[in-house]
DRENPA-3360 file (N, C-alpha, C; in nm, 2 decimals, always signed):
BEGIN
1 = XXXXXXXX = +0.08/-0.12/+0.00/+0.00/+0.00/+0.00/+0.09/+0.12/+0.00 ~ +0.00/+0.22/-0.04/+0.11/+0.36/-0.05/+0.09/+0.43/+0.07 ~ +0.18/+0.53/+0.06/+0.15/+0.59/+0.17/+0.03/+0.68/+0.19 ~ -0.01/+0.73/+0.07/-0.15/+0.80/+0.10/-0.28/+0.72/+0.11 ~ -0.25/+0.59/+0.08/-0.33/+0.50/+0.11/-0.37/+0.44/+0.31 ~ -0.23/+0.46/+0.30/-0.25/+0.44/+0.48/-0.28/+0.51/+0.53 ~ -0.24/+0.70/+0.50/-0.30/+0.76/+0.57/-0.47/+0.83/+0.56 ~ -0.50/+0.77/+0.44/-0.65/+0.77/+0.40/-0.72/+0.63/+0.52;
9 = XXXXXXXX = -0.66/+0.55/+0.57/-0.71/+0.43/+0.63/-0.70/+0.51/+0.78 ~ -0.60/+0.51/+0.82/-0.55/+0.63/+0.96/-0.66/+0.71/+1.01 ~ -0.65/+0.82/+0.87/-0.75/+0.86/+0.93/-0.90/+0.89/+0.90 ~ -0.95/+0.81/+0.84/-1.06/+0.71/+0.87/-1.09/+0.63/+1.00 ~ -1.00/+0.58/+1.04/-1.03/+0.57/+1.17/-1.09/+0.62/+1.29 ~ -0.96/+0.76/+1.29/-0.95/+0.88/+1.38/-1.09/+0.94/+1.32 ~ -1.16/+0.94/+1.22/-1.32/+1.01/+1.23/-1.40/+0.87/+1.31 ~ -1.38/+0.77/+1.28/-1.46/+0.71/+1.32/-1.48/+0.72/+1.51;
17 = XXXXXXXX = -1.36/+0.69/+1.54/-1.34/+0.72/+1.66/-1.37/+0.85/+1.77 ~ -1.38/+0.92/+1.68/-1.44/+1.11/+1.74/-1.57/+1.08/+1.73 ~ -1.65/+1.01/+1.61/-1.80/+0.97/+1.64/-1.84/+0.92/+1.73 ~ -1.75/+0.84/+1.80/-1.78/+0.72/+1.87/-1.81/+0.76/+2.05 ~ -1.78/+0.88/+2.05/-1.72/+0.99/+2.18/-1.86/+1.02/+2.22 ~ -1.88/+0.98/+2.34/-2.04/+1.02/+2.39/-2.05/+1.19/+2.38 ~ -2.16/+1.21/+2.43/-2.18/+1.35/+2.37/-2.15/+1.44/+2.58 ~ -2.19/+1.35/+2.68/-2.19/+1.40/+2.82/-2.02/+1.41/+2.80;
25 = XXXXXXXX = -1.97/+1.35/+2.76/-1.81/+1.33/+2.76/-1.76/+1.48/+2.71 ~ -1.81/+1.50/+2.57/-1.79/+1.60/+2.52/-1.84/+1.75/+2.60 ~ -1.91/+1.72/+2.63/-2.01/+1.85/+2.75/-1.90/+1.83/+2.87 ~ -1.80/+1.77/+2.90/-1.78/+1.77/+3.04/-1.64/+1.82/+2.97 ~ -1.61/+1.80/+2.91/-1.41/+1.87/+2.85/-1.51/+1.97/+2.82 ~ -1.60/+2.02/+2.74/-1.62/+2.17/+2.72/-1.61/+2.26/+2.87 ~ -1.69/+2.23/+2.94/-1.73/+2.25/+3.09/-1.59/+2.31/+3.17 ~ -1.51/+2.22/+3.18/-1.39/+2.21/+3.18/-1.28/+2.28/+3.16;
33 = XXXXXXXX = -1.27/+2.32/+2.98/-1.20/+2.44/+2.95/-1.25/+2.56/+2.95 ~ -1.42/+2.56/+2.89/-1.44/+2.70/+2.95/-1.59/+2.67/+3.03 ~ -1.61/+2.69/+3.13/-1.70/+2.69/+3.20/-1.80/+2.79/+3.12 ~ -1.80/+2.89/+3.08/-1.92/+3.02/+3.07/-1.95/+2.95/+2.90 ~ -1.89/+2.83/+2.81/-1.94/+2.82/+2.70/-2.10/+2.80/+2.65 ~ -2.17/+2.85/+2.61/-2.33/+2.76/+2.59/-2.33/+2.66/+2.54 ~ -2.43/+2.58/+2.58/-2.47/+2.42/+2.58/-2.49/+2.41/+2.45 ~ -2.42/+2.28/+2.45/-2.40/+2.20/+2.27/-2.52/+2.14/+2.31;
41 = XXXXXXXX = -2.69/+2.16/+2.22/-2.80/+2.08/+2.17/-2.74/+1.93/+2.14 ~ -2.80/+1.84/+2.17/-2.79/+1.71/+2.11/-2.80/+1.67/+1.95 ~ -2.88/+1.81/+1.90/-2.89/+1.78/+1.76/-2.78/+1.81/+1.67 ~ -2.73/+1.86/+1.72/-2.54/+1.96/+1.66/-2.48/+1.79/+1.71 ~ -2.49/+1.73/+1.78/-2.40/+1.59/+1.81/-2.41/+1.55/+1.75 ~ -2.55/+1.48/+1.71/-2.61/+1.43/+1.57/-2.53/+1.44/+1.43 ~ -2.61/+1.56/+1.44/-2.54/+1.63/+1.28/-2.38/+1.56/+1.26 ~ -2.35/+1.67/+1.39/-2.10/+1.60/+1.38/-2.09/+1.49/+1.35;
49 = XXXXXXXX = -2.20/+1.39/+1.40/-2.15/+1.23/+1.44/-2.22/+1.18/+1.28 ~ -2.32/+1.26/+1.24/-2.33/+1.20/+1.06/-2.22/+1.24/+0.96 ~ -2.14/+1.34/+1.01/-2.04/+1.43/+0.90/-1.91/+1.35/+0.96 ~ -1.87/+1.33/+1.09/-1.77/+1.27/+1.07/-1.77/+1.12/+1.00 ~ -1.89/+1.01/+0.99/-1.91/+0.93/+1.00/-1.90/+0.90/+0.83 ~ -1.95/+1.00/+0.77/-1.95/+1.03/+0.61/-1.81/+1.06/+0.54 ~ -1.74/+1.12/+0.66/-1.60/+1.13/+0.56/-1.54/+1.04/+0.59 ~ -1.60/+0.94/+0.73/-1.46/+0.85/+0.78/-1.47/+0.73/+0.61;
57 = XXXXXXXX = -1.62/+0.73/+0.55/-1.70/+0.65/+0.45/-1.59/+0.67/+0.34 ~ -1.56/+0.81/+0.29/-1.58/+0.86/+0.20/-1.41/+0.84/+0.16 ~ -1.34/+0.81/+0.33/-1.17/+0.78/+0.33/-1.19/+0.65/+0.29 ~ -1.24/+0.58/+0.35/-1.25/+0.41/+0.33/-1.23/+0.38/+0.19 ~ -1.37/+0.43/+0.11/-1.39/+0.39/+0.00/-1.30/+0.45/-0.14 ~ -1.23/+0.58/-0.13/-1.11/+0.58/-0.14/-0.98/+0.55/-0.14 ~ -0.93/+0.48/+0.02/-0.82/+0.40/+0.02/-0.84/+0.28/-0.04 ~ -0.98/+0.24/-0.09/-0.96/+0.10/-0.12/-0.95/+0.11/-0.27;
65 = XXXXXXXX = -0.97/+0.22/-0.33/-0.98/+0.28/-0.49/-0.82/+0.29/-0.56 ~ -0.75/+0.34/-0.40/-0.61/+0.36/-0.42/-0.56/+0.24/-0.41 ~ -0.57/+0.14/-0.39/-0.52/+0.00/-0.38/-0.58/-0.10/-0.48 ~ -0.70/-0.06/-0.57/-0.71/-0.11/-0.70/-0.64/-0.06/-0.81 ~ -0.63/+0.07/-0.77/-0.54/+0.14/-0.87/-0.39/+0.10/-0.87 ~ -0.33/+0.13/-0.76/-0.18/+0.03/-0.75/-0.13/-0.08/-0.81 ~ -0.27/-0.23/-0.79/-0.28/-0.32/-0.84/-0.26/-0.33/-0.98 ~ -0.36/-0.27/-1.01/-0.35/-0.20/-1.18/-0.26/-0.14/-1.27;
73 = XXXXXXXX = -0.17/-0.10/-1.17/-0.01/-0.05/-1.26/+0.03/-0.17/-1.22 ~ +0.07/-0.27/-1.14/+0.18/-0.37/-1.14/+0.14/-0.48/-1.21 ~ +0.25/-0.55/-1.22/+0.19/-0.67/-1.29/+0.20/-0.78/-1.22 ~ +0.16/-0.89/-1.25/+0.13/-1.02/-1.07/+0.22/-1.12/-1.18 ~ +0.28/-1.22/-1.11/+0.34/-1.34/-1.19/+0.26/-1.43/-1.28 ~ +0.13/-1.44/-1.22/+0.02/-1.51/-1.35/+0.04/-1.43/-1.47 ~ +0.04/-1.29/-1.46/-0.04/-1.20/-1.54/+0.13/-1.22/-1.66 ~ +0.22/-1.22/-1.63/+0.36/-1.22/-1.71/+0.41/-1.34/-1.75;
81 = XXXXXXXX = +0.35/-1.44/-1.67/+0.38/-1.62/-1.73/+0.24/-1.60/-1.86 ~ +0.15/-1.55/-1.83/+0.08/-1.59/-1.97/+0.11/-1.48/-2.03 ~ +0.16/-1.39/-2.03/+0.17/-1.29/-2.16/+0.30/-1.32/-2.26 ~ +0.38/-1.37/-2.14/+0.52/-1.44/-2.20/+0.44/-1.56/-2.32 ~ +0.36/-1.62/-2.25/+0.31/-1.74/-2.34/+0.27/-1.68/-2.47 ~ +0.19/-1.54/-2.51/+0.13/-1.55/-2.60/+0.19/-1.48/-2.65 ~ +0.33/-1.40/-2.57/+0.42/-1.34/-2.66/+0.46/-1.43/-2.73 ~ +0.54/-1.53/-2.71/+0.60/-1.64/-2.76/+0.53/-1.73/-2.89;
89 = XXXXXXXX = +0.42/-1.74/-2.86/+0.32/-1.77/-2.99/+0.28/-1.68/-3.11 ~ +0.27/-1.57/-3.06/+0.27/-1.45/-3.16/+0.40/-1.42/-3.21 ~ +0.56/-1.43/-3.20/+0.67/-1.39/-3.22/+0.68/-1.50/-3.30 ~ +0.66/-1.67/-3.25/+0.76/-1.74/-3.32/+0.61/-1.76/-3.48 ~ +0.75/-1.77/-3.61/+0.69/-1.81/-3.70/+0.72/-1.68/-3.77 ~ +0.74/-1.58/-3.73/+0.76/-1.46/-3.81/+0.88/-1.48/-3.90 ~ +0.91/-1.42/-4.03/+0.93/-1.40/-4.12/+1.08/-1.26/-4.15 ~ +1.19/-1.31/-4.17/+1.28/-1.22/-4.24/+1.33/-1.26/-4.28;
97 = XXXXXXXX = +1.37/-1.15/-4.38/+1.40/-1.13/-4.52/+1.56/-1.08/-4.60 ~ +1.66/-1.13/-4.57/+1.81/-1.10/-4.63/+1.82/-1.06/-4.76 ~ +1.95/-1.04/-4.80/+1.96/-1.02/-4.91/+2.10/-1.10/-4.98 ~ +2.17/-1.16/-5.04/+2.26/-1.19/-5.05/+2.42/-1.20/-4.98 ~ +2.45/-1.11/-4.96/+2.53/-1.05/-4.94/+2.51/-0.97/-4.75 ~ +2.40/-1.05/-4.69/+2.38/-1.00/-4.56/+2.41/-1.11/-4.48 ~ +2.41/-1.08/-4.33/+2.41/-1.18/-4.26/+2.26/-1.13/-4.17 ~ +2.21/-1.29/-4.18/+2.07/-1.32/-4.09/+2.11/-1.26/-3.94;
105 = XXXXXXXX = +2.01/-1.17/-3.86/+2.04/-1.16/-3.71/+1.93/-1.12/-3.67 ~ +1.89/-1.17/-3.56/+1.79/-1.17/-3.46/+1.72/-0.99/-3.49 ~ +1.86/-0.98/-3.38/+1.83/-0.85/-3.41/+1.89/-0.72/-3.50 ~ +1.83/-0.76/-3.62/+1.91/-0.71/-3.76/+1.89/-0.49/-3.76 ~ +1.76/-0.48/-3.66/+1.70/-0.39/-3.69/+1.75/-0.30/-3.56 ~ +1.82/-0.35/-3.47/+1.88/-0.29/-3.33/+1.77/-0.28/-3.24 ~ +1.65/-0.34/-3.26/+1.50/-0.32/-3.16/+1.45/-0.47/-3.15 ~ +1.49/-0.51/-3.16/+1.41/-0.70/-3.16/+1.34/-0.68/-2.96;
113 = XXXXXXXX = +1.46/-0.62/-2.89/+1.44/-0.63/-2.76/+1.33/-0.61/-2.74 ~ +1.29/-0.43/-2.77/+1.18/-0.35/-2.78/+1.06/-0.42/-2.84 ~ +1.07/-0.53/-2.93/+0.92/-0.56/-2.99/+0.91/-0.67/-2.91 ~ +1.03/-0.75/-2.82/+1.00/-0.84/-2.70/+0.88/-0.78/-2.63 ~ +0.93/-0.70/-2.57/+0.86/-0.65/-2.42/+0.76/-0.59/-2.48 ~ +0.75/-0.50/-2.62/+0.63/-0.44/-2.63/+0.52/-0.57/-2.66 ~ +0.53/-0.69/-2.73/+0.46/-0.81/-2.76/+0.42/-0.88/-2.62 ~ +0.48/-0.89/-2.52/+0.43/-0.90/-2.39/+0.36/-0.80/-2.35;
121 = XXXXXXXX = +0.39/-0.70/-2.34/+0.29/-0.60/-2.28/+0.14/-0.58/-2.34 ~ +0.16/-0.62/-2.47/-0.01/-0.68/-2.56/-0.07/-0.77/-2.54 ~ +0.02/-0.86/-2.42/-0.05/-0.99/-2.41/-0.07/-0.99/-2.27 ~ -0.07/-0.90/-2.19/-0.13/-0.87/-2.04/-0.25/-0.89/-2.02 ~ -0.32/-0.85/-2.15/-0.47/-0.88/-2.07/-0.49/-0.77/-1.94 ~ -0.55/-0.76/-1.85/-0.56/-0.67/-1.74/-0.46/-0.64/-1.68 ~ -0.36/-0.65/-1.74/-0.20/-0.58/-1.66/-0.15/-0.42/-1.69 ~ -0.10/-0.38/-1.67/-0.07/-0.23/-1.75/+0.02/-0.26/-1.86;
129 = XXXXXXXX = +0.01/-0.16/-1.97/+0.08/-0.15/-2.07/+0.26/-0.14/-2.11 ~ +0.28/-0.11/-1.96/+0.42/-0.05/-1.93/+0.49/-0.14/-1.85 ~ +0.56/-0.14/-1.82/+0.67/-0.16/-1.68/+0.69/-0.29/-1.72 ~ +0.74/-0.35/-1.86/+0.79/-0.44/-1.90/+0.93/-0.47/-1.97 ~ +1.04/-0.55/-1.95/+1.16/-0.51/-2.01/+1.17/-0.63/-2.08 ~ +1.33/-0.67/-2.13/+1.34/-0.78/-2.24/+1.48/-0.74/-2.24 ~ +1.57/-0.81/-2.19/+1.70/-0.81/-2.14/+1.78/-0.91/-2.27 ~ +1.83/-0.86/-2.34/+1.92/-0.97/-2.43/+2.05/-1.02/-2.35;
137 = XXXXXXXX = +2.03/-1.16/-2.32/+2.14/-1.21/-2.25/+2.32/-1.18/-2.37 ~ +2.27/-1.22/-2.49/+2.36/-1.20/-2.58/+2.33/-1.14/-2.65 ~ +2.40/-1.03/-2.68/+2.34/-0.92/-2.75/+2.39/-0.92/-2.90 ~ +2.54/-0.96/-2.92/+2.64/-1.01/-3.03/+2.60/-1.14/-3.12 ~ +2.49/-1.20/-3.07/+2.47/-1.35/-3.15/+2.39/-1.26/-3.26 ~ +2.41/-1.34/-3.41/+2.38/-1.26/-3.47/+2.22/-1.41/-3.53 ~ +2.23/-1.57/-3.50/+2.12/-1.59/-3.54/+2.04/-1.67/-3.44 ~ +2.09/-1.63/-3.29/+1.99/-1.63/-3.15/+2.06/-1.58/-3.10;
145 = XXXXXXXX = +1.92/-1.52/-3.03/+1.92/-1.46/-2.90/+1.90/-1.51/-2.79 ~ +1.88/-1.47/-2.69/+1.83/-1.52/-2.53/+1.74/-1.38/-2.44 ~ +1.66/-1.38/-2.42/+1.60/-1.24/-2.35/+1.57/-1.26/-2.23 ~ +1.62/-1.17/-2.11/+1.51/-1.21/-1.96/+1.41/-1.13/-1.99 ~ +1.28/-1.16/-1.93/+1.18/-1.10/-1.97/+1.16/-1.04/-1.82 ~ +1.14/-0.93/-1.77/+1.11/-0.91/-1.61/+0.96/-0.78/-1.66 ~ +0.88/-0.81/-1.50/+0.82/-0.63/-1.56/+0.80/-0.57/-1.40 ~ +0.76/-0.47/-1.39/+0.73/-0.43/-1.25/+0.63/-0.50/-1.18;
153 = XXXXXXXX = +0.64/-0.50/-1.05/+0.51/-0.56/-0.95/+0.60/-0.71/-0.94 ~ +0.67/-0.73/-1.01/+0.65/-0.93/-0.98/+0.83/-0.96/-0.99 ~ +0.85/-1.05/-0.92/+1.01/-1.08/-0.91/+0.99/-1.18/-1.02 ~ +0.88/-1.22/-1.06/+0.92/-1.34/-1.14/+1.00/-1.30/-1.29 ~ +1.07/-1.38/-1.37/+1.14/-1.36/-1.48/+1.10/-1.49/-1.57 ~ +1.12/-1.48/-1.71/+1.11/-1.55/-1.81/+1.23/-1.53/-1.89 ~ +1.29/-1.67/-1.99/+1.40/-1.61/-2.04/+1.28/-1.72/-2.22 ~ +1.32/-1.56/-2.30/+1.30/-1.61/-2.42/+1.41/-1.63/-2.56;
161 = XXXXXXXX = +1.36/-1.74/-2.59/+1.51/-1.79/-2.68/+1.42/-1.74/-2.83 ~ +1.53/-1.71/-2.87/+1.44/-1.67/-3.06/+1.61/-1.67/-3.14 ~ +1.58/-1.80/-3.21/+1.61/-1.84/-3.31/+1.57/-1.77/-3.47 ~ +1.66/-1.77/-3.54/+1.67/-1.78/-3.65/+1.68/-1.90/-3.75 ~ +1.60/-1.97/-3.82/+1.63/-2.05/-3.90/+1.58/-2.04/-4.06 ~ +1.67/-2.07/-4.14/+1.68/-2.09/-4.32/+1.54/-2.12/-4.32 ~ +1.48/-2.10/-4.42/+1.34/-2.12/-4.47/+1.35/-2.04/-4.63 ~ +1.39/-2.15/-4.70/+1.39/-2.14/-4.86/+1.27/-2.15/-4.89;
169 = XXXXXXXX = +1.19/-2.22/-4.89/+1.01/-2.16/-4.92/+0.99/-2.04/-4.95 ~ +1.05/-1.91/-4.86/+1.02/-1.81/-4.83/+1.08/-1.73/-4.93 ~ +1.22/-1.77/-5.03/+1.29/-1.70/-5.08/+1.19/-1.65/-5.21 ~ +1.22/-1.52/-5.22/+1.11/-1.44/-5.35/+1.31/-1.34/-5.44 ~ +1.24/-1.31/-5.55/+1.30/-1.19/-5.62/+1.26/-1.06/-5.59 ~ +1.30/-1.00/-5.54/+1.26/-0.84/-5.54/+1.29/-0.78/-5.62 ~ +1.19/-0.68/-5.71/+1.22/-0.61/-5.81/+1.33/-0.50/-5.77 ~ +1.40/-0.45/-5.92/+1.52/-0.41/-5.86/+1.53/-0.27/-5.96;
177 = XXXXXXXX = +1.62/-0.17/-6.01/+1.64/-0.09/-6.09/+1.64/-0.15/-6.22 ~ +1.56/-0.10/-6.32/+1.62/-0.10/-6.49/+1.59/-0.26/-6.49 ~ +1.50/-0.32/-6.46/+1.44/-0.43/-6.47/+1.54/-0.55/-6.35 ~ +1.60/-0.54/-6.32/+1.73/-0.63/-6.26/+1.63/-0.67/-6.16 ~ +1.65/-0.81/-6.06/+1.63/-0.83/-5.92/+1.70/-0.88/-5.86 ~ +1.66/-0.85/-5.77/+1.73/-0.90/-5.61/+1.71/-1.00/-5.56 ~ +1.79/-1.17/-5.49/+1.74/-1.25/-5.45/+1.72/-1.24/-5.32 ~ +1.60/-1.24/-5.24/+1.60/-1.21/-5.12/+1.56/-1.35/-5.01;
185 = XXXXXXXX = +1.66/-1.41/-4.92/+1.65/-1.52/-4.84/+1.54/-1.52/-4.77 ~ +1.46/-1.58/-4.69/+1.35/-1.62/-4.64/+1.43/-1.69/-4.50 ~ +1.38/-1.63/-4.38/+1.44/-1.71/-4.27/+1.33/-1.66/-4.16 ~ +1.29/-1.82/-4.08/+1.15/-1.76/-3.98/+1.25/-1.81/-3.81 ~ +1.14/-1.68/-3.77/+1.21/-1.68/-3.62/+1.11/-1.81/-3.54 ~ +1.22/-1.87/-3.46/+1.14/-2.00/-3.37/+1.19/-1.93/-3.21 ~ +1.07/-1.92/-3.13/+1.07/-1.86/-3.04/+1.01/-1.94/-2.92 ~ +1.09/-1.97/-2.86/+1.07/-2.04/-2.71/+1.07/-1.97/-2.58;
193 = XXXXXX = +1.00/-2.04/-2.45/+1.02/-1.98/-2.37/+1.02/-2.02/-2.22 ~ +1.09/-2.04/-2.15/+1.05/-2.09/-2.01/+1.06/-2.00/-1.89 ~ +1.00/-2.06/-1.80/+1.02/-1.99/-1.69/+1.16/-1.99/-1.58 ~ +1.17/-1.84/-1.52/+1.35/-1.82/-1.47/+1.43/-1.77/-1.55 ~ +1.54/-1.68/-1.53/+1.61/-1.64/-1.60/+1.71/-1.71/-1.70 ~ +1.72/-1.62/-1.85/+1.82/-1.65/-1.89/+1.96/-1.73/-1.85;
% end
C-alpha cells in the first residue's frame, strides 16, 4: 500500500473514533475548558456524528480505490507467465528477409528487444501496458538470442530464446532498378520460452 493509502485508512479511523465519543463526555471537556461556554443541543452531536461518520466512508472507499489502482499498474506473476506465453506464440513463426550478401540476425534492426517487451505488454490482458523489459542475455549473436523477460510488480522472470532459421520456401525476387532483381533469403524466427532467468 502507499503511503497516502495508509494515511486515508489512519485517518478514517481517527473520524470514526471522534464519532464514537459520547456527547456527556464532550459536554464535560467543554465545561472544563471553558466553564461560561453555551450548551451544545444534542442535535449539533447528531449532525458531527453523521459528518464525521460520512468522511470516515468517504476515506475508506477511497483508500480501497487507491489500492485497486496500485494493483493495476503492477503486474502479478500469472499476469507475465501468460503474456510471456502468447508473446511467444505470436513472435515465433515470423518471417525475415536478407539479401545476398547480408548476414541473418535476430536482431538485424537494433530493436528485436523492444518488440520483446512491447509483444508481452499486448499480451497482459488486465496488466498495464508498461513496466515491462526484455534483457538480451547476448546481444552479439547474430542468429539467437536469449532475452530475460522481467516487468514491475513481480520478481518473477522469463528467459525467451528466438532463433533464426533458413526457410527457402520463403525466398522471393525483389524487383530491382532498370528491370534487374534481387534475391531475397527467407528465414523464420522459432521462439521459445521458459520460466527463470536467462
Amino acid at each position: 500500500m502507499t503511503s497516502m493509502t495508509v494515511l486515508l485508512f489512519a485517518l478514517s479511523t481517527v473520524l470514526i473514533a471522534m464519532a464514537c465519543v459520547r456527547a456527556d463526555r464532550v459536554r464535560a471537556w467543554r465545561e472544563a475548558m471553558n466553564p461560561s461556554a453555551p450548551e451544545v443541543p444534542d442535535s449539533s452531536f447528531t449532525v458531527a456524528r453523521v459528518l464525521l461518520l460520512a468522511m470516515a466512508a468517504f476515506g475508506i472507499y477511497f483508500g480501497f480505490q487507491s489500492i485497486a489502482l496500485t494493483d493495476d499498474a503492477e503486474w502479478s506473476a500469472d499476469e507475465l507467465a501468460s503474456a510471456v506465453t502468447g508473446a511467444t506464440d505470436d513472435l515465433d513463426g515470423d518471417t525475415l528477409y536478407v539479401g545476398p550478401h547480408e548476414v541473418p540476425s535476430v536482431d538485424s534492426s537494433g530493436d528485436y528487444a523492444l518488440k520483446v517487451a512491447d509483444t508481452v505488454a499486448e499480451h497482459g490482458d488486465d496488466a498495464p501496458r508498461f513496466g515491462v523489459d526484455a534483457e538480451p542475455t547476448d546481444p552479439d549473436a547474430s542468429d539467437e538470442t536469449y532475452y530475460t523477460v522481467t516487468a514491475d510488480g513481480t520478481a518473477s522472470a522469463f528467459c525467451l530464446h528466438v532463433r533464426l532459421k533458413r526457410d527457402k520456401s520463403g525466398d522471393y525476387e525483389a524487383p530491382g532498378i532498370a528491370g534487374t532483381s534481387y534475391p531475397q533469403y527467407g528465414y523464420v524466427f522459432r521462439v521459445t520460452s521458459r520460466a527463470g532467468e536467462c
